[in-house]
MDTraj code that builds the backbone (N, CA, C; nanometers):
import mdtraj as md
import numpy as np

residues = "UNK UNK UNK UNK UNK UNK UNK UNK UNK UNK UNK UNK UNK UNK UNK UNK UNK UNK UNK UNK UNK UNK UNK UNK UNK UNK UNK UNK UNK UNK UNK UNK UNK UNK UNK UNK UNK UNK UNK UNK UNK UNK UNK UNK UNK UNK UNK UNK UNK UNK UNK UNK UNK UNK UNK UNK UNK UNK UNK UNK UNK UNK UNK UNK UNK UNK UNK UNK UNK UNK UNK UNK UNK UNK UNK UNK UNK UNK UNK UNK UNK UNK UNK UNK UNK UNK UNK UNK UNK UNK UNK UNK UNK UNK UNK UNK UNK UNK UNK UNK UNK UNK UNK UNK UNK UNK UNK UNK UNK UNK UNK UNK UNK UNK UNK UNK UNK UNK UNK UNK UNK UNK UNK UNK UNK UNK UNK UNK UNK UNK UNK UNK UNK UNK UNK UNK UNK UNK UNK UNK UNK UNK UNK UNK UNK UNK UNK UNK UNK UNK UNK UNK UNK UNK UNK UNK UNK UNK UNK UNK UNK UNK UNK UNK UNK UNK UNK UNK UNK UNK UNK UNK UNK UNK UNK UNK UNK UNK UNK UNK UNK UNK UNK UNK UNK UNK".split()
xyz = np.array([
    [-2.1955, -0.8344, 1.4175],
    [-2.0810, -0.9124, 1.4577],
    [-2.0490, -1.0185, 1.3526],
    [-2.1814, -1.0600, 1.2660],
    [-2.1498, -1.1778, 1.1784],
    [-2.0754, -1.1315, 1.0583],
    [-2.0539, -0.9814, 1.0711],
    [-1.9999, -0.9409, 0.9089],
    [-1.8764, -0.9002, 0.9795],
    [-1.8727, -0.8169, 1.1223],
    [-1.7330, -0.7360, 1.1527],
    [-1.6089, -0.8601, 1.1703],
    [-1.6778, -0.9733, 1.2416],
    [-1.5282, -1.0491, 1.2055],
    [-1.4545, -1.1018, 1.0704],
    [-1.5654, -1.1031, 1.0112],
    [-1.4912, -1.1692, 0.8892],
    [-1.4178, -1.0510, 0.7937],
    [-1.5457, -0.9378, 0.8141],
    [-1.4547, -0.8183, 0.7439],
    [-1.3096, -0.7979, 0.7982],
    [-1.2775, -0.7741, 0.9676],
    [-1.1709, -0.7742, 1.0085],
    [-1.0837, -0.8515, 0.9451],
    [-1.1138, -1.0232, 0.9640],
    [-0.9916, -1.1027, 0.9378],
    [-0.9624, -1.0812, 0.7338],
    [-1.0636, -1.0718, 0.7225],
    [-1.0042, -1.0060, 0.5702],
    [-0.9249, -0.8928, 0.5294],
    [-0.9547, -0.7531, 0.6441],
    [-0.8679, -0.6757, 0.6025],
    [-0.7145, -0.6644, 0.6613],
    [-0.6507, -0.7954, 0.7390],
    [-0.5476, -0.8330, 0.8061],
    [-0.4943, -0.9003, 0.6748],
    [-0.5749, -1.0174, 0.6382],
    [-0.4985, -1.1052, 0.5290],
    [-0.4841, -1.0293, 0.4129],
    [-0.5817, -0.9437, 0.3491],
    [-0.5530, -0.8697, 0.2585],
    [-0.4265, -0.7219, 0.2390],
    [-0.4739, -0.6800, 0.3837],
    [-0.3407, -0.6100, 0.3685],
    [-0.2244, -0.6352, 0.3603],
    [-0.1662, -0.7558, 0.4577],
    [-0.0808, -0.8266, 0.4133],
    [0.0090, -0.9046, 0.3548],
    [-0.1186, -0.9553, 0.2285],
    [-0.1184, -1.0128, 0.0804],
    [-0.0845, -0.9192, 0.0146],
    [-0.1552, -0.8101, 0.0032],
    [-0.1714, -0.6540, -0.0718],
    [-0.0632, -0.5996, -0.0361],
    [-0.0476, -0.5759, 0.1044],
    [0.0414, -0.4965, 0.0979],
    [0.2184, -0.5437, 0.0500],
    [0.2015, -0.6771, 0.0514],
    [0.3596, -0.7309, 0.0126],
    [0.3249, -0.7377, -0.1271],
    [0.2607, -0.7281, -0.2168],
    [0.2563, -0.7465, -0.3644],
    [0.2710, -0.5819, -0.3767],
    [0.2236, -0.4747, -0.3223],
    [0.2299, -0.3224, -0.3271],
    [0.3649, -0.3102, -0.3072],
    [0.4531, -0.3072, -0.1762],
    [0.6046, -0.3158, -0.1294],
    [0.6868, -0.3480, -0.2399],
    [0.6438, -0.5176, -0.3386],
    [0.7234, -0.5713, -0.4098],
    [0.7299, -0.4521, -0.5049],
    [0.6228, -0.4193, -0.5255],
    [0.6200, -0.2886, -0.6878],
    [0.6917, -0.1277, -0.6623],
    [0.6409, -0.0963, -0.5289],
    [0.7518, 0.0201, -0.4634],
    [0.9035, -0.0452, -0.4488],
    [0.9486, -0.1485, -0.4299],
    [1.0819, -0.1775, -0.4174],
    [1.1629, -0.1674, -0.5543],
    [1.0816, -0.2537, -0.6286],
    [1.1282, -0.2594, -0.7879],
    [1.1668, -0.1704, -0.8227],
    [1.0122, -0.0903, -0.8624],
    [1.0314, 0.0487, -0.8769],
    [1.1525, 0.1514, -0.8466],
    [1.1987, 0.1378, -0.7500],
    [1.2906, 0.2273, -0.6335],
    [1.4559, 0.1292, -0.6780],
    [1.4338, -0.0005, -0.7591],
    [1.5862, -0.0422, -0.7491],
    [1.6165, -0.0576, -0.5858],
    [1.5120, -0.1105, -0.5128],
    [1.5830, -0.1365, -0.3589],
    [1.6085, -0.3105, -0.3552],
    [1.6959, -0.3170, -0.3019],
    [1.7255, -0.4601, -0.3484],
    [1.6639, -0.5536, -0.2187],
    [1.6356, -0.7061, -0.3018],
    [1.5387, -0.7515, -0.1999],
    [1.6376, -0.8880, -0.1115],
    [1.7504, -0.8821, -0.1233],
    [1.8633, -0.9240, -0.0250],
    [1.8819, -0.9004, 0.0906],
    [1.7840, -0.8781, 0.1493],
    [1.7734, -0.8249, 0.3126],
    [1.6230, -0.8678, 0.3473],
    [1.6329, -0.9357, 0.4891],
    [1.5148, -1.0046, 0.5890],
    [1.3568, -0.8960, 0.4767],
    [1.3502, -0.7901, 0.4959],
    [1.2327, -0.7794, 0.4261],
    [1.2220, -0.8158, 0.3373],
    [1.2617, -0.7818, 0.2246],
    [1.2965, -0.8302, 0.0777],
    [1.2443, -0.9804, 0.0471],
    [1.3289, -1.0566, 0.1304],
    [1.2785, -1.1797, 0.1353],
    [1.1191, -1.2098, 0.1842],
    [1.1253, -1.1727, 0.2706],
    [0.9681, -1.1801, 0.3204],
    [0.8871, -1.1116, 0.2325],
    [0.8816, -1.0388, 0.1782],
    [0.8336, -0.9922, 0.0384],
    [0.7926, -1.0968, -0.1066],
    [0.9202, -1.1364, -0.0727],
    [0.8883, -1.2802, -0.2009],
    [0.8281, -1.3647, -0.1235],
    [0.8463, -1.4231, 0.0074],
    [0.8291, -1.5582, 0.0191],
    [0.6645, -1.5424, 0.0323],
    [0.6016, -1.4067, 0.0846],
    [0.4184, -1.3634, 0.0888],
    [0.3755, -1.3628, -0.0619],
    [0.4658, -1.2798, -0.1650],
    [0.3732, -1.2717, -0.2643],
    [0.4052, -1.3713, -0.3738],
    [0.4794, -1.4404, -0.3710],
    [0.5418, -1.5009, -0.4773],
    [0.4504, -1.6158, -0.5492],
    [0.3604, -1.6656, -0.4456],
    [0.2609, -1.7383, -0.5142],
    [0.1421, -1.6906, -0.5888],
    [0.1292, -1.5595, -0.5444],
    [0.0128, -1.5241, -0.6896],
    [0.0794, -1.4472, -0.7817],
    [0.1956, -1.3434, -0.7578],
    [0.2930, -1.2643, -0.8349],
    [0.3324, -1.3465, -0.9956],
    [0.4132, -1.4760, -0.9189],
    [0.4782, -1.5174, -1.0244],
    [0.3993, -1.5756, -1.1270],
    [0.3187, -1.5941, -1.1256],
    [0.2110, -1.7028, -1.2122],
    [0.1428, -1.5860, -1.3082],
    [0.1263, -1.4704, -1.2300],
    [0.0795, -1.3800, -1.3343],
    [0.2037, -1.3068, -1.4042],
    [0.3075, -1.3065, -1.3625],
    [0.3866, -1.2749, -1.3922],
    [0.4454, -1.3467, -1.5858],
    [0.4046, -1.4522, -1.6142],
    [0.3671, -1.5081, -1.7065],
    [0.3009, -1.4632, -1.8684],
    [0.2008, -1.3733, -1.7652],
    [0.0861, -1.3320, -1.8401],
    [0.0736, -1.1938, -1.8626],
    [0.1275, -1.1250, -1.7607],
    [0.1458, -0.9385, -1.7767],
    [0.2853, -0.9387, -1.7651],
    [0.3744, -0.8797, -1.8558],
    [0.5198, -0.8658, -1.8363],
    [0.5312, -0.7259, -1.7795],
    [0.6093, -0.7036, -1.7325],
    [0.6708, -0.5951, -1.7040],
    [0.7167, -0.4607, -1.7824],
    [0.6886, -0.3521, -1.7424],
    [0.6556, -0.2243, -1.8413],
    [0.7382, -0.1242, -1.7560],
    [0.8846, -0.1258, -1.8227],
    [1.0043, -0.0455, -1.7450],
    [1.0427, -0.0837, -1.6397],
    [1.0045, 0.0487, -1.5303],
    [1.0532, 0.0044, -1.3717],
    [0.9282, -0.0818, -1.3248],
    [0.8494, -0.0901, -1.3853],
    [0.6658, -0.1057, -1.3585],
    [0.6703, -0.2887, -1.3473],
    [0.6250, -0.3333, -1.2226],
    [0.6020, -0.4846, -1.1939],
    [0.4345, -0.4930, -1.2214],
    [0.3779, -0.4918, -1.3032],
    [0.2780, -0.4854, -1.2995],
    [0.1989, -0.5954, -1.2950],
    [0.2009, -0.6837, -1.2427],
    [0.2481, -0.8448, -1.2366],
    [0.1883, -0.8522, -1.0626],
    [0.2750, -0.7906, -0.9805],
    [0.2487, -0.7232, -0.8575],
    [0.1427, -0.6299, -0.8126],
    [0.0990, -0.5257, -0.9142],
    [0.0100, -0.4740, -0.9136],
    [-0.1459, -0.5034, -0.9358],
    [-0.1271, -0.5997, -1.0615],
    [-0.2378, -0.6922, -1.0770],
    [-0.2868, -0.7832, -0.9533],
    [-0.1657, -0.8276, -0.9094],
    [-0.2014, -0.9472, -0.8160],
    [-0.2882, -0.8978, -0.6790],
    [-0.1967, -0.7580, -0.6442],
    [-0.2779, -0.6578, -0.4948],
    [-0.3963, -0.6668, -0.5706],
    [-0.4492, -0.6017, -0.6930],
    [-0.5726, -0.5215, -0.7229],
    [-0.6781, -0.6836, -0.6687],
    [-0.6035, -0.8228, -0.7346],
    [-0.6963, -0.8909, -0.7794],
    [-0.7129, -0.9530, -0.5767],
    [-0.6510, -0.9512, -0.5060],
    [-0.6903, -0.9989, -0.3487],
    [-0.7306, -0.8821, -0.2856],
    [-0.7881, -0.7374, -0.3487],
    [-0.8586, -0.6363, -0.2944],
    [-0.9887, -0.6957, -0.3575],
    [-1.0040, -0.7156, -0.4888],
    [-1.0910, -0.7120, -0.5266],
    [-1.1676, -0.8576, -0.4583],
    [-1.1065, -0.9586, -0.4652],
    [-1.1458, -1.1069, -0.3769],
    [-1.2415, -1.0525, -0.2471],
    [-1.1619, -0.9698, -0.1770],
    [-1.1892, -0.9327, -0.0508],
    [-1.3560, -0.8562, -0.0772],
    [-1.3542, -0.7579, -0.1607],
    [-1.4821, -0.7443, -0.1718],
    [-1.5822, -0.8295, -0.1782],
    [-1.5513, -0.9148, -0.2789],
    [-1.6659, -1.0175, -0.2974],
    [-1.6978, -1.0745, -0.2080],
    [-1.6045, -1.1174, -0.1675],
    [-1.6554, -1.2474, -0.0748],
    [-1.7161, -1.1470, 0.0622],
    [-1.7121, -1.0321, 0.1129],
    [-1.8051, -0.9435, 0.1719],
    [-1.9257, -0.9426, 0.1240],
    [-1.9518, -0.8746, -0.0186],
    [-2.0672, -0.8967, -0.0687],
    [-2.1792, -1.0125, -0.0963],
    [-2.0936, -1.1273, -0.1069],
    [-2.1381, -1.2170, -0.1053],
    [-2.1855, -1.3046, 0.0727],
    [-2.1427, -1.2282, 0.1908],
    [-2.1742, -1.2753, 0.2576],
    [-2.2769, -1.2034, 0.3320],
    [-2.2797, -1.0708, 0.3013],
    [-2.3820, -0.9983, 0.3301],
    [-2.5025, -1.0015, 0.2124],
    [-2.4802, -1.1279, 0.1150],
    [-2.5771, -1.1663, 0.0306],
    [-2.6472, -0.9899, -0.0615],
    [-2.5918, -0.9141, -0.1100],
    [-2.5882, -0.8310, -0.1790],
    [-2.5531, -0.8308, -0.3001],
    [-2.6194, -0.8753, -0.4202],
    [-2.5741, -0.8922, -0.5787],
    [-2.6071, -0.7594, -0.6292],
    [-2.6052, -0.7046, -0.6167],
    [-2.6301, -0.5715, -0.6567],
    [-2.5288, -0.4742, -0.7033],
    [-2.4164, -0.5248, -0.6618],
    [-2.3409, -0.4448, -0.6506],
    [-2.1909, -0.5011, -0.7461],
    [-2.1918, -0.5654, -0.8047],
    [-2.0812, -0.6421, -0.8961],
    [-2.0434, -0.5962, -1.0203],
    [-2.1285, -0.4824, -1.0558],
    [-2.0971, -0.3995, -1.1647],
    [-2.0113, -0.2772, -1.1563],
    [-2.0600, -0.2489, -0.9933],
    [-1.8877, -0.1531, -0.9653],
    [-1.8220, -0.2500, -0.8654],
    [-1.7634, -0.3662, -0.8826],
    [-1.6502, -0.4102, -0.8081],
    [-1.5196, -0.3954, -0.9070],
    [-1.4882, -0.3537, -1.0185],
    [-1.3610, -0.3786, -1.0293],
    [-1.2775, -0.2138, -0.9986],
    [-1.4060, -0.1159, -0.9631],
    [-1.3878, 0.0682, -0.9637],
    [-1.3482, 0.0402, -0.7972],
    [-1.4831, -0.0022, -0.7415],
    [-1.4687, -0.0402, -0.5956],
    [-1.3073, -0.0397, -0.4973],
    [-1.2923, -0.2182, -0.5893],
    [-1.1580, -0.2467, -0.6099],
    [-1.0116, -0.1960, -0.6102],
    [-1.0832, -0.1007, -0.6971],
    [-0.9219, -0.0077, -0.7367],
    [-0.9363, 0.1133, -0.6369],
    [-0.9895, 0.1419, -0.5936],
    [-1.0358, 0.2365, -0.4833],
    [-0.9694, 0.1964, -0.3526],
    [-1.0095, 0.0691, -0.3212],
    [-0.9547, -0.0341, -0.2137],
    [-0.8227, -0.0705, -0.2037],
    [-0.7474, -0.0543, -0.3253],
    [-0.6192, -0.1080, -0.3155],
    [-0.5470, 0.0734, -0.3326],
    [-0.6090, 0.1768, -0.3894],
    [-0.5425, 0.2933, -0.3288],
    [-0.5146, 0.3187, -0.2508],
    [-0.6657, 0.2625, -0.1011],
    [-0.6312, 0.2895, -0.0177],
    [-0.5403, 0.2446, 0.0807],
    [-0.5165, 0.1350, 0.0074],
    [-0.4015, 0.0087, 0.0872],
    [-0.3095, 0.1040, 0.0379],
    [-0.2593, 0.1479, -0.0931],
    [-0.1067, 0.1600, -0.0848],
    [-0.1189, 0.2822, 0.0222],
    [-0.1983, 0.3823, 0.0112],
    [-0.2325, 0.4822, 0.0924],
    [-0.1482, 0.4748, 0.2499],
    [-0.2110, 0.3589, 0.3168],
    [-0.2016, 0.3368, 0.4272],
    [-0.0637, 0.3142, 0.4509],
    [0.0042, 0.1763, 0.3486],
    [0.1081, 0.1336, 0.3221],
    [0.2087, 0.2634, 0.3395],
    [0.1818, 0.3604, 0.2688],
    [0.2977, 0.4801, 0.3004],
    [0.2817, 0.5987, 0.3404],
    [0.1968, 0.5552, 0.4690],
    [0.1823, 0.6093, 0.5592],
    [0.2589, 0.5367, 0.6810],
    [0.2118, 0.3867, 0.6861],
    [0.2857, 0.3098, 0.7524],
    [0.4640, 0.3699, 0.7522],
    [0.4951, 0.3444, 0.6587],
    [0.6371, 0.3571, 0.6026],
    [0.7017, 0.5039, 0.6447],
    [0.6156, 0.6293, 0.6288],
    [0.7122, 0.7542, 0.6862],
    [0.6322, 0.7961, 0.8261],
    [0.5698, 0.7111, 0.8938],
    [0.5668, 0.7111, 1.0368],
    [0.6954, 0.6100, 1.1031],
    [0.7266, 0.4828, 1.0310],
    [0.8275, 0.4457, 1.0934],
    [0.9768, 0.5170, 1.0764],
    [0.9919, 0.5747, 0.9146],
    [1.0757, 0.6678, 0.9242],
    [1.1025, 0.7715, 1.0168],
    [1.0220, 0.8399, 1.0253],
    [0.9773, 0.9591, 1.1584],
    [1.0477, 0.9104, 1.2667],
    [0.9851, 0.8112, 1.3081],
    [1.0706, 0.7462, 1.4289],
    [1.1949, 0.6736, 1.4430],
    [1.2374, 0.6720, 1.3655],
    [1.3782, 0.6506, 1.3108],
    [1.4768, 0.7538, 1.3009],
    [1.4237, 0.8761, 1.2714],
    [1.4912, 0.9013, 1.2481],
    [1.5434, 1.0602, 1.3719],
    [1.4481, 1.0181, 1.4718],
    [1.4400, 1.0626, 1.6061],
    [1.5703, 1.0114, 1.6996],
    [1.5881, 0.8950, 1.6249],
    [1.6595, 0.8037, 1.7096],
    [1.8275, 0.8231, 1.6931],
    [1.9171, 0.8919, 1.7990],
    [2.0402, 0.9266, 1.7251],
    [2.1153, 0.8166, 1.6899],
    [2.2447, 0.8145, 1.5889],
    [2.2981, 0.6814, 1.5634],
    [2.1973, 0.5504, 1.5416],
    [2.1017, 0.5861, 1.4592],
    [2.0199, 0.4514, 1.4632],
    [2.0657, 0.3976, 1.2780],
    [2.1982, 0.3062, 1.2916],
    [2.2438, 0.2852, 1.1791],
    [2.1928, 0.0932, 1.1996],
    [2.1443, 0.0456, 1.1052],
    [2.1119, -0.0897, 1.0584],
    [2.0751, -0.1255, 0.9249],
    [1.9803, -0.2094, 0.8705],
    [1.9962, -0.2673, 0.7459],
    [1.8527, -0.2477, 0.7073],
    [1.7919, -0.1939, 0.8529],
    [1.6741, -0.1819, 0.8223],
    [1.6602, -0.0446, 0.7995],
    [1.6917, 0.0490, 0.8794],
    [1.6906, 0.1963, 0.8966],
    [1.7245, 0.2426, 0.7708],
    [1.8515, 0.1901, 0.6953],
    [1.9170, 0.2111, 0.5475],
    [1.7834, 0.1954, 0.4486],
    [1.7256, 0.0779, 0.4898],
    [1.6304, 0.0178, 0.3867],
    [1.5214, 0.1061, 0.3677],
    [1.4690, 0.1777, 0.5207],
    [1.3249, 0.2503, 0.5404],
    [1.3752, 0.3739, 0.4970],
    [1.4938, 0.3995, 0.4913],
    [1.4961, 0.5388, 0.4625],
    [1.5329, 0.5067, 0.2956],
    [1.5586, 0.4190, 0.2287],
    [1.5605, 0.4280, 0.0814],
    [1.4344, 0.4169, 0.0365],
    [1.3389, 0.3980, 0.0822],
    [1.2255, 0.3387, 0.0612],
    [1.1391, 0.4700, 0.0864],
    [1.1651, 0.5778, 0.2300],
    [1.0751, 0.6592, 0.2209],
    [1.1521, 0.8046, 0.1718],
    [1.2497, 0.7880, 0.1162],
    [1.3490, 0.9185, 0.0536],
    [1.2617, 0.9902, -0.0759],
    [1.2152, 0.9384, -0.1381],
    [1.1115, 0.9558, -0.2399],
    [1.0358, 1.0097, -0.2380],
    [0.9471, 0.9922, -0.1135],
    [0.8268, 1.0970, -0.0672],
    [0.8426, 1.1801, -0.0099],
    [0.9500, 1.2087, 0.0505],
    [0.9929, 1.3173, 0.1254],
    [1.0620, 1.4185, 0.0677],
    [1.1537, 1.3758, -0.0217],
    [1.2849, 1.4554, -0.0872],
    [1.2107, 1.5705, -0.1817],
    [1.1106, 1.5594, -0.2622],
    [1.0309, 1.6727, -0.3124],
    [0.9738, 1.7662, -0.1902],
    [0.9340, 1.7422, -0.1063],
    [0.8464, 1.8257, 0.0432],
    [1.0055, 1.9009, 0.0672],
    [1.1359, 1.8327, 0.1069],
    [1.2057, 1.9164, 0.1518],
    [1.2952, 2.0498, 0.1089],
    [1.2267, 2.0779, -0.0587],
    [1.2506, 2.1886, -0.1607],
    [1.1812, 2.3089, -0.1149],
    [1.0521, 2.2740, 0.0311],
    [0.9406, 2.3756, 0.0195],
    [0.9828, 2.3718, 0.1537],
    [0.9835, 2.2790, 0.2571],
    [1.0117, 2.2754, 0.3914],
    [1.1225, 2.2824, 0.4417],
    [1.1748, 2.4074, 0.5113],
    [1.3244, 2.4392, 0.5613],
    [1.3244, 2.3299, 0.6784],
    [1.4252, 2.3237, 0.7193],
    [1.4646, 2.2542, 0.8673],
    [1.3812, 2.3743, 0.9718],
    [1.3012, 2.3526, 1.0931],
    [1.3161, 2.4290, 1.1939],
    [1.3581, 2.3737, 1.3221],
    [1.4629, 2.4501, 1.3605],
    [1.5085, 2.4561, 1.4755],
    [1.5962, 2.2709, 1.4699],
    [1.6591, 2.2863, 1.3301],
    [1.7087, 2.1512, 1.3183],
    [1.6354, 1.9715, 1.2717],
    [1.4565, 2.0525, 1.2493],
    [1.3911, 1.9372, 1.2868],
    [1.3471, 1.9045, 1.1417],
    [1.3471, 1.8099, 1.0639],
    [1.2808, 1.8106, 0.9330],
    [1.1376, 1.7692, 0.9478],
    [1.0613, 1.8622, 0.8805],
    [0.9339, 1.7929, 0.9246],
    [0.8766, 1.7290, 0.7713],
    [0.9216, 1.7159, 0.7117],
    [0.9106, 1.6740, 0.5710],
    [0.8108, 1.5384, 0.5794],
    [0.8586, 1.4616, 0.6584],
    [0.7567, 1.3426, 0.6820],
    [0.6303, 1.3390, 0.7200],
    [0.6081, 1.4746, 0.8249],
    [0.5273, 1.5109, 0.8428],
    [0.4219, 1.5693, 0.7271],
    [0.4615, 1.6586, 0.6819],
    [0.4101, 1.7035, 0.5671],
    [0.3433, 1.5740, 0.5170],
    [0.3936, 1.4973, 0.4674],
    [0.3964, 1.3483, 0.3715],
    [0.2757, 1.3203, 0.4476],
    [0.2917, 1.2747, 0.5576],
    [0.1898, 1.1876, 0.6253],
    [0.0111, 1.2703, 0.6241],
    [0.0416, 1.4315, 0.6477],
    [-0.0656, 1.4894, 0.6114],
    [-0.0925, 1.5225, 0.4702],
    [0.0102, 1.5578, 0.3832],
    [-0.0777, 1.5044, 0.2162],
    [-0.1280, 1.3479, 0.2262],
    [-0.1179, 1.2260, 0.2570],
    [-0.1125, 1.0993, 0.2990],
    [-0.2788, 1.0785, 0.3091],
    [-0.3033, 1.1769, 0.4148],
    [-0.4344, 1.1826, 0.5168],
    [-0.5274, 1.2528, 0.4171],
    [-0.4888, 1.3496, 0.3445],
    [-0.5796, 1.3744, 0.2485],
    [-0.5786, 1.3209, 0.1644],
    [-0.5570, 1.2446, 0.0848],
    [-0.5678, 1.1475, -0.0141],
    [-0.6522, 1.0462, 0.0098],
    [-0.6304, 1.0227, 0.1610],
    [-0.7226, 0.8778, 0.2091],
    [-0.8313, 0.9685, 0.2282],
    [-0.8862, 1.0437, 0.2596],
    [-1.0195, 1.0902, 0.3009],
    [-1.0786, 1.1413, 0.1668],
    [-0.9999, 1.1734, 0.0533],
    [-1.0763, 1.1697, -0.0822],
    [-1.1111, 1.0215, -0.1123],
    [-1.0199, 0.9408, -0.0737],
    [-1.0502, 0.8096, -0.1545],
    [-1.1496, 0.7817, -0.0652],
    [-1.1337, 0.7915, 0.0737],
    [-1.3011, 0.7387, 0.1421],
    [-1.4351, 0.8037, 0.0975],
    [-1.4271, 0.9453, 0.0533],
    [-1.5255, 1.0216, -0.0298],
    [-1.5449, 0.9387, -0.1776],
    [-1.4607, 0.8855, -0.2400],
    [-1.4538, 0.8237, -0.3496],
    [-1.5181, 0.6757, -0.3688],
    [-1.4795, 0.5807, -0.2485],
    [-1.5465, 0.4809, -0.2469],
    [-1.7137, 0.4996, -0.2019],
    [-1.7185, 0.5955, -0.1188],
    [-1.8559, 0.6048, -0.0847],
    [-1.9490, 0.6537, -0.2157],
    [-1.9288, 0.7243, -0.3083],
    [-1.9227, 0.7398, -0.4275],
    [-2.0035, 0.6416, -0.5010],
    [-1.8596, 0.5306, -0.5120],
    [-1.8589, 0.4412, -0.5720],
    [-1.9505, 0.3059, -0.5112],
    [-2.0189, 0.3130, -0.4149],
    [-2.0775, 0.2391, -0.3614],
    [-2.2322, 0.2519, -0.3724],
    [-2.2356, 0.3947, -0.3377],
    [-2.3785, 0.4788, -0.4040],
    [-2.4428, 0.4587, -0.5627],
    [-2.2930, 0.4325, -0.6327],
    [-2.3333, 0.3941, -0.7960],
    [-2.3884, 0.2756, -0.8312],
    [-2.3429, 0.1503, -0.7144],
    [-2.3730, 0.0295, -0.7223],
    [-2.4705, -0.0169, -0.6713],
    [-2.5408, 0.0871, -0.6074],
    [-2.7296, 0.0667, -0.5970],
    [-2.7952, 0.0955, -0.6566],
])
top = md.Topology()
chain = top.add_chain()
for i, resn in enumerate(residues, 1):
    res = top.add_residue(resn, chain, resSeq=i)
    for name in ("N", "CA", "C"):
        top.add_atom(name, md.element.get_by_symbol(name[0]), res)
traj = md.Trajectory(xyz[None], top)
């Protein structure tokens, strides 16, 4: 119990940290503009560790890498301060592999999050807003290659579907991967 709460409340703040510095770099990326309630909330979460590194790693094309740095570096925080409370030094020579493992699996989750709410969106008839526009520019990307291989049946696109189960395998390599990587650090 003395490790599961703190692990919990870390992987709330971190995903949330993480995941709005991840969002900021999928948005960029994508040219989705950040003039709308998310967008904003996007800057106003990451903008304090983003911009400062932002300084120091410039930007490489569509690539915020500025954003990317910043997720890797509050995945990687999050480890430590685990390790360090379960008093384990042993293991600091794979935290920055660890790390990057950890924040795969965030974006992982992250867009998974994203074409499950699509899914349900798009169930919904006439469901026109600013958000629906937004989730579907946002999850058009991952889907639009799947729907070259996946016909409509019976009217239904299951393309998201698809997504969400390539999604699921990716995370269960990366959980094979961190376990891996955890095994190396003993």
């Amino acid at each position: 119990m003395l490790y599961q709460i703190p692990s919990f409340l870390l992987d709330v703040i971190v995903g949330l940290l993480g995941g709005a510095c991840l969002l900021r770099l999928y948005m960029q990326y994508h040219r989705v503009p950040f003039g709308n309630p998310l967008g904003r909330f996007v800057f106003a979460v990451s903008d304090w560790i983003v911009l400062p590194l932002r300084r120091v790693v410039p930007s490489t094309k569509r690539w915020d890498l500025a954003s990317a740095i910043a997720a890797w570096l509050l995945v990687m925080a999050k480890f430590l301060l685990l390790w360090l409370l379960i008093g384990n030094f042993s293991r600091f020579a794979v935290l920055p592999l660890v790390s990057l493992i950890g924040l795969l699996q965030l974006a992982v989750s992250g867009l998974t999050a994203l074409l499950v709410v699509y899914a349900i969106l798009s169930w919904v008839p006439n469901a026109s807003s600013m958000l629906t526009d937004l989730i579907g520019r946002l999850a058009e990307p991952l889907v639009r290659p799947l729907r070259r291989f996946i016909p409509l049946i019976g009217g239904v696109d299951l393309s998201a579907l698809a997504a969400i189960v390539l999604l699921q395998v990716i995370a269960i390599v990366l959980g094979n991967a961190m376990g891996w990587a955890w095994a190396l650090g003993r």
